[in-house]
NULUM-380251 format. One line per 4 residues: number of its first residue (from 1); for each residue y, z, x of C-alpha. Coordinates in nm, 2 decimals. Each point is the difference from the previous one (the first is absolute). Last residue first. Example, Ala and Ser with C-alpha at 12.3 -4.5 7.8 and 13.67 -1.06 7.14 Angstrom:
BEGIN
2> -0.11/0.71/1.37  -0.34/0.07/-0.14
***
This chain:
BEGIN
423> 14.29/-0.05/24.84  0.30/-0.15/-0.16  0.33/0.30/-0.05  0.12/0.04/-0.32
419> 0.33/0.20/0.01  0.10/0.24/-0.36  0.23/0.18/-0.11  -0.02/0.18/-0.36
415> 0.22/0.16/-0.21  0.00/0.25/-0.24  0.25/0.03/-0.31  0.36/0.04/-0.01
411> 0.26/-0.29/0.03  0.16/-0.17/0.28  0.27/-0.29/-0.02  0.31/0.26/-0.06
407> -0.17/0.20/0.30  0.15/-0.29/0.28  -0.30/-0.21/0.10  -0.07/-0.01/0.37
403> -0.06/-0.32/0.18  -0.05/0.06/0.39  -0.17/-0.34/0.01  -0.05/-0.20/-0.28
399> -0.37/0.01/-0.12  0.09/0.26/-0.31  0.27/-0.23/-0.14  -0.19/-0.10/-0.34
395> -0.17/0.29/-0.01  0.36/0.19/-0.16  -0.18/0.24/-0.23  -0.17/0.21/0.33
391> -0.08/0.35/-0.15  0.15/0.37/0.03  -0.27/0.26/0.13  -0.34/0.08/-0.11
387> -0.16/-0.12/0.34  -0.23/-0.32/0.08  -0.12/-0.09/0.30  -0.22/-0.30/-0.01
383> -0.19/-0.18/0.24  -0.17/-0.35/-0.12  -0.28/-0.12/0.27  -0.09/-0.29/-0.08
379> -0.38/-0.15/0.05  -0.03/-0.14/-0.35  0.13/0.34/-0.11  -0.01/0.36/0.23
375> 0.24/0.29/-0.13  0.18/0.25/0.19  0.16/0.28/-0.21  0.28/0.21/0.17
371> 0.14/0.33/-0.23  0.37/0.11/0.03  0.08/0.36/-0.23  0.30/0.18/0.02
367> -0.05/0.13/-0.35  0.35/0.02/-0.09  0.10/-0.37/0.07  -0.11/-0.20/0.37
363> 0.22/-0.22/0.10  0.07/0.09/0.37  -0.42/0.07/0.03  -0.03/-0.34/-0.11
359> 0.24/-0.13/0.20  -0.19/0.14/0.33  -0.34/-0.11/-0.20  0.14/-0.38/0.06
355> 0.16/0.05/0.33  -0.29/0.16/0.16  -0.22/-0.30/-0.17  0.24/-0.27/0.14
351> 0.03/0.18/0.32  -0.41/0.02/0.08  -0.05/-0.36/-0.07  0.25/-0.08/0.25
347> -0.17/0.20/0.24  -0.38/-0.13/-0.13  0.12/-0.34/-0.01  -0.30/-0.12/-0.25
343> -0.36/-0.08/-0.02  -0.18/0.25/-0.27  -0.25/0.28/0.03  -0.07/0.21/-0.31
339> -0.15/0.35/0.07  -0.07/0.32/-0.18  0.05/-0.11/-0.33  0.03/0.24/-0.26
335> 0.40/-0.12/-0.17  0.25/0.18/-0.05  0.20/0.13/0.31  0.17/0.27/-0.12
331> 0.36/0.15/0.16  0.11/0.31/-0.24  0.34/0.15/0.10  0.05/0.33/-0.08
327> 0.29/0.06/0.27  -0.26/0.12/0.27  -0.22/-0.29/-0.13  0.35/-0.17/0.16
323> -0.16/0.07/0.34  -0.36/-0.18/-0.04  0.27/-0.31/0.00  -0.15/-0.17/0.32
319> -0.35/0.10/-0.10  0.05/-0.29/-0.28  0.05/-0.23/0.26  -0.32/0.08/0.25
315> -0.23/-0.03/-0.37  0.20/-0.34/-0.06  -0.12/-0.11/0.34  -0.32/0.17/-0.03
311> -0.06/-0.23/-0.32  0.15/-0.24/0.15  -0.32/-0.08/0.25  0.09/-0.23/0.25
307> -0.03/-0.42/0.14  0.24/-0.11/0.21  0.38/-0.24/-0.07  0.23/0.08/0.22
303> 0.26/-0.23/-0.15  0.30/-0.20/0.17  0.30/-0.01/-0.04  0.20/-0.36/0.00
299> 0.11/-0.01/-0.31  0.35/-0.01/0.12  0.14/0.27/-0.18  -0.32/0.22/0.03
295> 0.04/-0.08/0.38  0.38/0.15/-0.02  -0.16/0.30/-0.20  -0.24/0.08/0.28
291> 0.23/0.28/0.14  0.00/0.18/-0.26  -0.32/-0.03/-0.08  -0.09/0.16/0.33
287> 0.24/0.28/-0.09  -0.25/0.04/-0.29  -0.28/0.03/0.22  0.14/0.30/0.23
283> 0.15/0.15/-0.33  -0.39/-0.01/-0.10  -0.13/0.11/0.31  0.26/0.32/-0.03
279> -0.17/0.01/-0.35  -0.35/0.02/0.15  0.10/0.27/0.29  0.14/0.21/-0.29
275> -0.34/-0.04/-0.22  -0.18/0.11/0.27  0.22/0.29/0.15  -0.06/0.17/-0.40
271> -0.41/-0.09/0.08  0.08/0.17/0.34  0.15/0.31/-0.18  -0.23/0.04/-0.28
267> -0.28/0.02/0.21  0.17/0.23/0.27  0.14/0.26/-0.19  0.28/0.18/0.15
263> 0.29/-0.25/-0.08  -0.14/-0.10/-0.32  0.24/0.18/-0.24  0.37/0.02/0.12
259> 0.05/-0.21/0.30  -0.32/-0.21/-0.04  0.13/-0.05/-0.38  0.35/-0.08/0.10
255> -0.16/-0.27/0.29  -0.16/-0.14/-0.35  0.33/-0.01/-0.23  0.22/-0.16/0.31
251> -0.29/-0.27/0.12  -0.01/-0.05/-0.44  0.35/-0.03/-0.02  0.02/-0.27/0.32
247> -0.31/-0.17/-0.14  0.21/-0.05/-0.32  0.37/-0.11/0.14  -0.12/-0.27/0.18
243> -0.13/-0.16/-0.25  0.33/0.03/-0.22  0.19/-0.03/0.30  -0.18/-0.35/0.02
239> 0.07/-0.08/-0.33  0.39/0.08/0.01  0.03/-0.20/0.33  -0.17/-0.27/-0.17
235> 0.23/0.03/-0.35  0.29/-0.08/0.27  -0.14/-0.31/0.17  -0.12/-0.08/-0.35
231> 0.37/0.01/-0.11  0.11/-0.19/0.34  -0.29/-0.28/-0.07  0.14/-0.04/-0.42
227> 0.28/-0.02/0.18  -0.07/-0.28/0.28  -0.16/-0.16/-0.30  0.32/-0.04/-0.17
223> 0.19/-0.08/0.24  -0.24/-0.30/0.11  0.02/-0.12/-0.37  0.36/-0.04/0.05
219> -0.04/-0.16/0.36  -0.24/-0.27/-0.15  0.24/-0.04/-0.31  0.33/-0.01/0.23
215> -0.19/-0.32/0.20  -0.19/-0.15/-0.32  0.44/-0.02/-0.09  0.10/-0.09/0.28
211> -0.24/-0.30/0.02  0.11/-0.10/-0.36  0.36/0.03/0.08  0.28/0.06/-0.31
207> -0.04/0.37/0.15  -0.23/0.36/-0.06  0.11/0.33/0.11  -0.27/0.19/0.22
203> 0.04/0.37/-0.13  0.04/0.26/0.15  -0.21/0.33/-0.17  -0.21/0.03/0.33
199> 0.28/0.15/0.23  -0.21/0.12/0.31  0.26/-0.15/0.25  -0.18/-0.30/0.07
195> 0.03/-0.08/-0.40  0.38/0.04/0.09  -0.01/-0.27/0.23  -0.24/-0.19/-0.20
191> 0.29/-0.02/-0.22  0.29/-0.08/0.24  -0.27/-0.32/0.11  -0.05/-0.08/-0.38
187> 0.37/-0.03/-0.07  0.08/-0.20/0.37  -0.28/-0.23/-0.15  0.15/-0.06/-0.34
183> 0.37/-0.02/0.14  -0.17/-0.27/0.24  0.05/-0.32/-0.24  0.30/0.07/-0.14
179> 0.15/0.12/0.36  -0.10/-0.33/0.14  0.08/-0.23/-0.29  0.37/0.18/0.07
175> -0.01/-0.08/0.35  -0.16/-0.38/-0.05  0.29/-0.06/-0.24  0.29/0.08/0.26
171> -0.15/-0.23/0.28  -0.06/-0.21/-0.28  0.38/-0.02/-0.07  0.10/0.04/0.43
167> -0.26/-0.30/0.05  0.17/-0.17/-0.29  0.36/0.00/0.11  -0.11/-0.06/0.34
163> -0.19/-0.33/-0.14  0.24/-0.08/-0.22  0.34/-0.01/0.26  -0.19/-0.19/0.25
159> -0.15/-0.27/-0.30  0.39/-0.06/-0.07  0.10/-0.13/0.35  -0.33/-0.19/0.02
155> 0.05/-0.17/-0.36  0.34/-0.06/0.16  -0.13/-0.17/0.31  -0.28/-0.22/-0.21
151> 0.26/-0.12/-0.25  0.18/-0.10/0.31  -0.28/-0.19/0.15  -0.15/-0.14/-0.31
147> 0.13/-0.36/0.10  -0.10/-0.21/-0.27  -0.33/-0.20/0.04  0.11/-0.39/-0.12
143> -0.23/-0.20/-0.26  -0.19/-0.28/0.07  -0.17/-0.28/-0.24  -0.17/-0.28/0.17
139> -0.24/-0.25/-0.25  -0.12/-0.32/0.18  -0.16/-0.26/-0.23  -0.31/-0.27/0.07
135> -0.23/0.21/-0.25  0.15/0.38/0.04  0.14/0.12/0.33  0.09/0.32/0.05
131> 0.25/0.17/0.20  0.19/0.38/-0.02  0.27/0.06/0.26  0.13/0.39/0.02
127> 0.36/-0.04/0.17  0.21/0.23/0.26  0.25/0.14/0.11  0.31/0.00/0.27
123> 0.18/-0.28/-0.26  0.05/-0.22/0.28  -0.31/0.07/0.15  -0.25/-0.15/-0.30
119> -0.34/0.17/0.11  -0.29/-0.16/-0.21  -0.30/0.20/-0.12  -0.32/-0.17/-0.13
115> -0.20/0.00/-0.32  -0.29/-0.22/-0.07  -0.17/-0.20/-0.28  -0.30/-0.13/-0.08
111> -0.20/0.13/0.30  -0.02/-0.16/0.33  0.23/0.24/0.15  0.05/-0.28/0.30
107> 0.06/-0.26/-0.25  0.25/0.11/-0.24  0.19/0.17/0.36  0.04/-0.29/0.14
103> 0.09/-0.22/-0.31  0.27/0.26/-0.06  0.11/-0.02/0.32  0.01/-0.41/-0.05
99> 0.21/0.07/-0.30  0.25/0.21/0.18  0.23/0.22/-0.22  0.25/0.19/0.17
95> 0.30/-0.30/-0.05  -0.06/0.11/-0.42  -0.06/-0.36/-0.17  0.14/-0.26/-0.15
91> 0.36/0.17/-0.02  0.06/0.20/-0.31  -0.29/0.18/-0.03  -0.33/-0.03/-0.23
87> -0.13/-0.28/0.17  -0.24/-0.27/-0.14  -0.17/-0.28/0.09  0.11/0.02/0.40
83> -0.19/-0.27/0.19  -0.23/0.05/0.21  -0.26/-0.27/-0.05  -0.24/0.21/-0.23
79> 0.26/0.09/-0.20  0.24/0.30/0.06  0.10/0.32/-0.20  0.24/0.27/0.05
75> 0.07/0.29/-0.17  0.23/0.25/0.16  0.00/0.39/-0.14  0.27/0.24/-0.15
71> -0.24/0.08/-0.24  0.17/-0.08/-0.34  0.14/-0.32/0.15  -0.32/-0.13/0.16
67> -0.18/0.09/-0.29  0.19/-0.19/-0.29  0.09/-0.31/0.23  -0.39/-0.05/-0.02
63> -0.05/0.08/-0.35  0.27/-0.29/-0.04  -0.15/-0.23/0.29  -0.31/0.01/-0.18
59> -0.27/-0.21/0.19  -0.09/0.25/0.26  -0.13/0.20/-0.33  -0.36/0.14/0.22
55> 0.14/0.03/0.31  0.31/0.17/-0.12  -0.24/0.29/-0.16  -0.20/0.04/0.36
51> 0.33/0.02/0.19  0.14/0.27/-0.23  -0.32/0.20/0.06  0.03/-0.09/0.35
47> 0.42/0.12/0.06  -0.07/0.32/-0.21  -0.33/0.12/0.25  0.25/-0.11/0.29
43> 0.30/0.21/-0.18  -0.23/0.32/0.01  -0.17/-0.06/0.33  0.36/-0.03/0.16
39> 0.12/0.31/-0.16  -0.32/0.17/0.08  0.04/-0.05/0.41  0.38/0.06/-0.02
35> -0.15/0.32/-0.16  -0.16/0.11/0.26  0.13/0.21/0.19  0.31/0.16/-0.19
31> -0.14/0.02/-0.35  -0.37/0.06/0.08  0.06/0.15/0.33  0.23/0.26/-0.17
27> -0.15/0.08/-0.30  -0.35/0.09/0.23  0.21/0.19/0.20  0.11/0.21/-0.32
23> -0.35/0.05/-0.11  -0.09/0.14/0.31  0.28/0.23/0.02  -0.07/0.14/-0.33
19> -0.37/0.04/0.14  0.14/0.21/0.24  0.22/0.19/-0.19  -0.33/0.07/-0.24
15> -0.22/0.09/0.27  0.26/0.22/0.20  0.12/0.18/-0.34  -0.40/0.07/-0.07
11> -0.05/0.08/0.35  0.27/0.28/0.00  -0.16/0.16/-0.36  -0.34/-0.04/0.06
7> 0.08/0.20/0.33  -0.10/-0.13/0.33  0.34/-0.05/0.13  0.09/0.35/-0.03
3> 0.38/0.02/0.02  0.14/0.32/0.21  0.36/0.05/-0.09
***
């Protein structure tokens, strides 16, 4: 079985066992190490708060009796001249306690009191000394260090079978933290999986994780704009047959007409040849478009912006459909000016207009009539083409691209499209 190490899963187990570990070797070198080292700090700090109370009721031989026997301690107290006052043992005085070492070590600390450690050999330990002197009175009390040595070798012997007890316990624990923790992740990697595959219904489940959750949310609302994309992926391809689809029936309807009608006749024929050679240029252009969708995307097109007359643009548009008059179609352009320049992308320009009479023409009613009115305000040019076809109710969408309302949302009555285009 091949283990990836660098799975959140694996180093999760390895970070947690680890740490297990660490904990444990910290147990050990406190309990094993050093805690001869603590047990001797612990009885010292006992032995000089004991020390401090005896110095201050050296008088009480009762009190005194009290302590030594509820402490296991010797109390032993001489006069200035050495000799014993008081002793809380049977004989005069312990055969481990020196007064002149105790005098020493009183004057070599320098501080009030002091605390030394005697060895006594014949009982293979050893003894905690606490002096003071107070006035002309010398105060010892000492107290023997047990031998921790076995206590120490069966604390080891039970430590060995904890610690691998424990390792193998969180060792256990870290794997089913683990799989609790990357069940959410596995999840949303088999689900972009499937989004990969073209399925945009999955849906990103959500966890008891905060981060996983923005995570699945993120991804979710990445599903759904990947197909909202696809269905305008598919509505383009049906737009751009749609313009393709006209100048290819009027090439077909004008090569008919050489065939059949203008063949012979020379005018008719080379102003029929004209209109073809402009809608090949217009399949030319809108394969162009095509192409430039990406930069559309991206915003990173580019205009051509120059300076023409749109009059003869809409004029050059309009003699694009001379074919459907064959079909009673009426094309007008409305209004008497002969000229109105404006500053625009005159290709671009060209397929928004085409498109806009091209629907037109498809929604035209019984009268098959599409008339173009351009009108100069406050230096805009407004463009309309209006036909007596089925209206726009749904305006609200009309600026998303590729929108079409289904014919529930339409109702009769004329409608108008419109592009305003600054001079």
């Amino acid at each position: 079985m091949n283990i990836k190490i660098s799975s959140i899963k694996n180093k999760f187990i390895m970070y947690f066992t680890m740490f297990s570990v660490a904990i444990f070797a910290i147990l050990w070198i406190m309990q094993v190490v050093f805690i001869q080292a603590y047990y001797k700090g612990m009885i010292e700090k006992e032995l000089v708060k004991i020390g401090n109370k005896i110095s201050e009721n050296y008088d009480n031989s009762d009190l005194l009796d009290e302590i030594a026997y509820k402490n296991s301690m010797s109390i032993v107290i001489f006069n200035e001249s050495g000799h014993l006052k008081y002793s809380s043992q049977v004989s005069e005085k312990p055969a481990y306690i020196d007064l002149n070492l105790a005098i020493k070590n009183f004057e070599k600390n320098g501080e009030k009191y002091t605390t030394y450690t005697v060895k006594i050999p014949r009982l293979n330990s050893e003894s905690i000394v606490y002096s003071n002197k107070v006035e002309s009175i010398y105060i010892i009390v000492s107290t023997n260090i047990e031998p921790i040595g076995a206590a120490t070798k069966v604390l080891s012997n039970q430590l060995i079978y904890i610690t691998i007890i424990l390792i193998i316990l969180a060792f256990l624990i870290s794997i089913y933290i683990s799989k609790k923790f990357v069940k959410p992740i596995t999840d949303i990697t088999n689900s972009s999986k499937e989004l990969g595959k073209g399925n945009y219904d999955i849906i990103f489940k959500q966890s008891e994780y905060e981060e996983i959750n923005n995570l699945a949310d993120s991804l979710n609302y990445s599903a759904k704009e990947l197909k909202k994309t696809d269905g305008l992926r598919k509505e383009l391809i049906a737009n751009v047959s749609h313009d393709i689809k006209t100048p290819l029936t009027i090439i077909k309807a004008y090569s008919e007409m050489i065939k059949d009608l203008s063949g012979d006749i020379k005018a008719k024929r080379e102003e029929h040849l004209s209109i073809i050679i402009s809608q090949a240029d217009l399949l030319t252009k809108l394969t162009d478009d095509m192409m430039d969708l990406s930069k559309l995307e991206t915003g990173t097109v580019k205009l051509n912006m120059e300076k023409f007359d749109i009059i003869s643009q809409i004029n050059d548009i309009l003699n694009g459909f001379k074919c459907f008059e064959e079909y009673n179609f009426k094309l007008i352009l409305e209004n008497n000016m002969t000229e109105c320049y404006v500053k625009a992308d005159k290709i671009k320009l060209n397929q928004v207009l085409y498109n806009l009479i091209s629907n037109a023409v498809n929604f035209a009613k019984t009268d098959k009539t599409v008339s173009v009115n351009v009108l100069v305000k406050d230096n805009i040019v407004r463009v309309e083409v209006k036909d007596n076809g089925k209206g726009i109710e749904d305006v609200s969408q009309i600026f998303d691209r590729y929108y079409k309302s289904n014919d529930k949302f339409r109702k009769s009555g004329y409608g108008t499209r419109t592009w305003l285009i600054n001079c």
